[in-house]
C-alpha positions as CSV (number, residue, x, y, z in Angstrom):
1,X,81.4,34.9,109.6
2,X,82.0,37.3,106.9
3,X,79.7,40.2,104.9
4,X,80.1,40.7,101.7
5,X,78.9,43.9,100.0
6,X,78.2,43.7,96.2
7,X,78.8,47.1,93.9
8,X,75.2,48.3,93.0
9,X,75.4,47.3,89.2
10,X,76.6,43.5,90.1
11,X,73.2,42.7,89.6
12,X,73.1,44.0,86.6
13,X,76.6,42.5,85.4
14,X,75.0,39.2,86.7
15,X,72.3,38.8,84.4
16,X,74.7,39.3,81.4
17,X,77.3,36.3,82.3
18,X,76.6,33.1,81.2
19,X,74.9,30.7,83.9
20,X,78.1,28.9,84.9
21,X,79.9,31.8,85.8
22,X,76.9,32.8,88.3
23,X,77.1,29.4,89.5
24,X,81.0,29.9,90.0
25,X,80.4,33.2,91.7
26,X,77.5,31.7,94.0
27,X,80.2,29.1,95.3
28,X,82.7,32.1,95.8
29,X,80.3,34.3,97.9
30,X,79.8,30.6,99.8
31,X,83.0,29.8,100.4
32,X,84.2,34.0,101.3
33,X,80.9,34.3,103.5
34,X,81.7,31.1,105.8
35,X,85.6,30.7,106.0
36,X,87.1,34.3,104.6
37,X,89.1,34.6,101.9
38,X,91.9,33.0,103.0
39,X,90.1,29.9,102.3
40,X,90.2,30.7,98.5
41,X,94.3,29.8,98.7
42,X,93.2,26.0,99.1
43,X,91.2,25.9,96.1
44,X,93.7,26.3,93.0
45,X,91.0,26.4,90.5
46,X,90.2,30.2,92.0
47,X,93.8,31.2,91.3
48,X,93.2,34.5,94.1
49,X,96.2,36.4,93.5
50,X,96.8,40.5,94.8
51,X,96.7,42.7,91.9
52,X,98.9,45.8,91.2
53,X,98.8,48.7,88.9
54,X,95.6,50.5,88.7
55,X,93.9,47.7,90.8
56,X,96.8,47.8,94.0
57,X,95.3,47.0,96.7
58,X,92.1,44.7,94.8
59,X,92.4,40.8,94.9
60,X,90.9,38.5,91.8
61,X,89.6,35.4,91.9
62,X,89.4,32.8,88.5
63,X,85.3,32.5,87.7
64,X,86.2,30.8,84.7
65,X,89.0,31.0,82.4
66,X,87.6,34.9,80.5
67,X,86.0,35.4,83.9
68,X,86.8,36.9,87.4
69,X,85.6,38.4,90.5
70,X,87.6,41.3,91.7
71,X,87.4,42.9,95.3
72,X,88.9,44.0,98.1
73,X,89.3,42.9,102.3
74,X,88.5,45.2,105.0
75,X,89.9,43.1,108.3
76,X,89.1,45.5,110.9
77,X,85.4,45.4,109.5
78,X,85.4,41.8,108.2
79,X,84.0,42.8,105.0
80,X,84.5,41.5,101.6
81,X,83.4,44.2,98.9
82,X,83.0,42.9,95.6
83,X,83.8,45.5,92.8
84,X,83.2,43.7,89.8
85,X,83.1,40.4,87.7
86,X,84.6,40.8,84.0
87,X,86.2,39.6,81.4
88,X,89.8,39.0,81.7
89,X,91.7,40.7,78.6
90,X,94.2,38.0,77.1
């Protein structure tokens, strides 16, 4: 099985996104926590893709169409650390 460590103001973010979009990230945490992120490749509605610019090295995962989860993988540790949720910028 997996960890996954949340940023400190997650919480926080979490209280401002609409109730879907918890519900989204809920199943995320799920499906992260019991088969890894590599799992997330089968479901094409999470659209994970690697990031790169400022974020090289991050991962982001589809919430909702304005909303994703953004982290990063630490294999030796098998750690998932979630960084933030937000609104993607069109």
């Amino acid at each position: 099985m997996w960890s996954i460590l949340e940023h400190r103001t997650l919480a926080k973010i979490c209280k401002k996104l609409p109730t879907r979009v918890v519900k989204k990230y809920e199943l995320w945490k799920d499906l992260v926590f019991r088969h890894g992120p590599e799992k997330l490749k089968e479901f094409p509605g999470f659209h994970d893709e690697k990031l790169t610019g400022n974020r090289a090295g991050q991962r982001s995962s589809r919430l909702s169409l304005q909303y994703w989860v953004i982290y990063t993988v630490e294999k030796k540790l098998v750690t998932v650390s979630v960084i933030d949720i937000n609104a993607h910028k069109y």
